[in-house]
N, C-alpha and C positions, 0 to 999 in steps of 0.2 A: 360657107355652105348654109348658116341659118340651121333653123329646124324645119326638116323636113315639113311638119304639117302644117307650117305658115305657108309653104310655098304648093303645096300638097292639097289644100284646103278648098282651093277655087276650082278646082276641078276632080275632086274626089267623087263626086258622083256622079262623074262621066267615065267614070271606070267601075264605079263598085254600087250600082243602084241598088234598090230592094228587090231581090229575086226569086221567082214562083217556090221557087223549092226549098229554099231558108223560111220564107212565110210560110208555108203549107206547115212545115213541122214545127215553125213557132206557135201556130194558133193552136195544131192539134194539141199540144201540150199547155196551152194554157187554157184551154176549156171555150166554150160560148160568152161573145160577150154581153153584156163590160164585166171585165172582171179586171183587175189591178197586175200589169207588167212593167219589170223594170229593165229596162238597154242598158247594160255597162259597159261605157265607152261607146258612146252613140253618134259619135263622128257628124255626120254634116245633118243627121235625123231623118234619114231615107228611110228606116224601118218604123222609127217612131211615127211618123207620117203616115206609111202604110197603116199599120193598126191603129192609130186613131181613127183613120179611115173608113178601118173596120167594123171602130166600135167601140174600140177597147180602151182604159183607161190608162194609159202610157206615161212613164216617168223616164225618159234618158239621164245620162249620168256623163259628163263629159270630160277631162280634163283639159284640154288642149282652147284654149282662147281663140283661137283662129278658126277651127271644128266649129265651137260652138257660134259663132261670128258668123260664118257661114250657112249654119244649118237655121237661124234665127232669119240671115235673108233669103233665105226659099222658102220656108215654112215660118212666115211670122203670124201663124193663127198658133204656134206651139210653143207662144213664150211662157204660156205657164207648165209646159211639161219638161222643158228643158233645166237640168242641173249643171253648174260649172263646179266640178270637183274631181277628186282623186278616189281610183277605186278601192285606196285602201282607206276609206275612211266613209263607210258605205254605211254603218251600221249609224256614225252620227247625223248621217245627211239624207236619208229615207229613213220611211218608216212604213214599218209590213204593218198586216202578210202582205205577199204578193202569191197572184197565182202562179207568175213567172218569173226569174229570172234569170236572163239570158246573155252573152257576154260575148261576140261573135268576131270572127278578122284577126284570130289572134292576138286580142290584144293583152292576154294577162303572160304570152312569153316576152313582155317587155318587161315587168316585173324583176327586180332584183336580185329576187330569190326564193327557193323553192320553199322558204315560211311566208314570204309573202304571197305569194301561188295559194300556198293551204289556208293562210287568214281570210284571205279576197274570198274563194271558194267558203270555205265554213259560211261567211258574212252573207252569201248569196244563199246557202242551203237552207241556215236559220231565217234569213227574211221570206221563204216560202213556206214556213211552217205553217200548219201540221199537214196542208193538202196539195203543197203545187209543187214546182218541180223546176231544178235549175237546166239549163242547156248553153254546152260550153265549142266554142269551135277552135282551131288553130291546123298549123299544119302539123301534118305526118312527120316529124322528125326521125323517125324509123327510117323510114322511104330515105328523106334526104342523107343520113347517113352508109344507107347501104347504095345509093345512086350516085351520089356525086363523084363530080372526076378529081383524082387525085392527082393535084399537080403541084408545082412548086409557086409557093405565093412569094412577093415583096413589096409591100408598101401596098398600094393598089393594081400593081401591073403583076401579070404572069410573067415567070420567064424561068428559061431552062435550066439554067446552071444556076447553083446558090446553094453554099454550104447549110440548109435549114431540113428539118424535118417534113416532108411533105405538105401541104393544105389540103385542104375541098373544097369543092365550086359546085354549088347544084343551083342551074340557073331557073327561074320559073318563068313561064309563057311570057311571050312580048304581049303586049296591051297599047295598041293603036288606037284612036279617036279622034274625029273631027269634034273638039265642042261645039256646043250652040251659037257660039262665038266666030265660027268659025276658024281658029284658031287649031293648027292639027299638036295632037299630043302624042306623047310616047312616054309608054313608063316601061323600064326594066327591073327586074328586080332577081338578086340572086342572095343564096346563102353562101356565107365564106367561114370557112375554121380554120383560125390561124393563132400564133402564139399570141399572147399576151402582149410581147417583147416585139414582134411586129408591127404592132399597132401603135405602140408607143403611149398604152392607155393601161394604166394601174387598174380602174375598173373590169377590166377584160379578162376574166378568168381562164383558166381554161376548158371551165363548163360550161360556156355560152357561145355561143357561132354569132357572126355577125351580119345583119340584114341590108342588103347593100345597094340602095335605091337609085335612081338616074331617071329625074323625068324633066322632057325634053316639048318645049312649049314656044311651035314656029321657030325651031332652030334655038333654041336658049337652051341652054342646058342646068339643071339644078341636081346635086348630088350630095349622097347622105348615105352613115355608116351606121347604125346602131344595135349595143352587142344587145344579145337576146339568151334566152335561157334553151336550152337542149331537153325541154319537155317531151321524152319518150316516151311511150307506152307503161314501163316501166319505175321511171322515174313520177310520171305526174301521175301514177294510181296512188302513190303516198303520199299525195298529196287533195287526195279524196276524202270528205266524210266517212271513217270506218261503219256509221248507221249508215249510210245511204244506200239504196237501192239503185244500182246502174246499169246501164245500157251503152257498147262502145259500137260507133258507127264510122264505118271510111267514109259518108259523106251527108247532105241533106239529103237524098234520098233513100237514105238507109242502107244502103250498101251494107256489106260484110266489114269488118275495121279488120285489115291486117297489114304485114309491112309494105304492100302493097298499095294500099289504098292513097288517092289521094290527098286524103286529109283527114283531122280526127276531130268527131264528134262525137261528145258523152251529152248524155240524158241521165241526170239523179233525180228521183224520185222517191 
């Protein structure tokens, strides 16, 4: 299967561009510019893009070689704002303040664990001292555990009969695209929670659900598992700066955050 965002890479922002409503609440919180923001986990640098655009003085943070590979051949005016690094290792590799830091797509429920969740988080609140303000996004884990269907998993197929404790499957929207390329894509993606012992993966706790990708490029198919952490409402408030001052939203538009909501986004300030 590869890693997913080698294969992921060439067409990741033909799925997941920069969008009015993630930018409207990136900028309002990080003031007029230029003023200093940091992307953590800045994938192909659609948003870094954007706000330089804008004005702003923008530092992406990448880990993924293929991401940054890519985001360097669409935007090679932002070889100097691009970083190739791990976001647990923020505090060596920038240097605040920043007015913003921002951290979007879910990417810290890839994360190990819920100390590294709180170290990443602390590392983004402190490089916005004393006046800016972090913004974090990911999905609803609420939602997917009280929505998904409970069926019996095996391997990667469903199927009826199997002496196991049931799973969950909470599939999220299909994502159709013709690239530029003409080239048609398909990405699926679902969440799966299943034993440990099913997976056949020592890593796979049973506090982490697994992210279960499939994208499909003129007929080729490429597929990818990888466990994730069960960041609830609950669970990742302990993992908050106890100083910080928050705000929890179901989505970029502010919505109301409940189990409900499509997705979850905190504002620290």
């Amino acid at each position: 299967m590869g890693d997913l965002y080698d294969q992921l890479a060439a067409y990741y922002h033909e799925f997941f561009p920069a969008r009015e409503g993630q930018l409207s609440l990136l900028t309002a919180r990080a003031g007029i510019p230029p003023v200093r923001v940091l992307d953590v986990g800045s994938g192909t640098g659609e948003y870094v893009a954007a706000l330089v655009g804008a004005g702003y003085e923008v530092t992406g943070l990448e880990l993924h070689a293929a991401m940054q590979a890519q985001a360097l051949a669409r935007h090679p005016e932002l070889a100097a704002n691009l970083l190739t690094g791990d976001m647990l290792e923020i505090e060596e590799l920038c240097t605040g303040p920043y007015n913003l830091a921002y951290c979007i797509g879910g990417g810290i429920a890839h994360l190990k664990s819920d100390a590294e969740v709180a170290s990443v988080i602390k590392a983004m609140w402190e490089i916005t001292r004393p006046d800016g303000a972090v913004v974090l996004q990911l999905a609803n884990f609420d939602r997917v555990l009280k929505h998904g269907e409970r069926i019996q998993i095996a391997s990667d197929r469903r199927v009826s009969e199997r002496d196991t404790p049931p799973g969950l499957v909470f599939d999220l929207p299909l994502m159709e695209q013709t690239a530029a390329t003409g080239e048609a894509l398909k990405l699926e993606r679902q969440y799966l929670l299943r034993r440990a012992a099913d997976l056949e993966d020592p890593d796979n706790q049973p506090d982490k659900i697994v992210f279960h990708t499939k994208l499909t490029v003129d007929g080729t198919l490429y597929e990818y598992f990888a466990p994730m952490l069960i960041l609830t409402y609950e669970r990742l408030r302990y993992c908050l700066p106890r100083e910080a001052d928050r705000v929890w939203y179901g989505g970029f538009l502010k919505e109301d955050w409940s189990e409900e909501a499509p997705a979850t986004v905190i504002v620290l300030y």
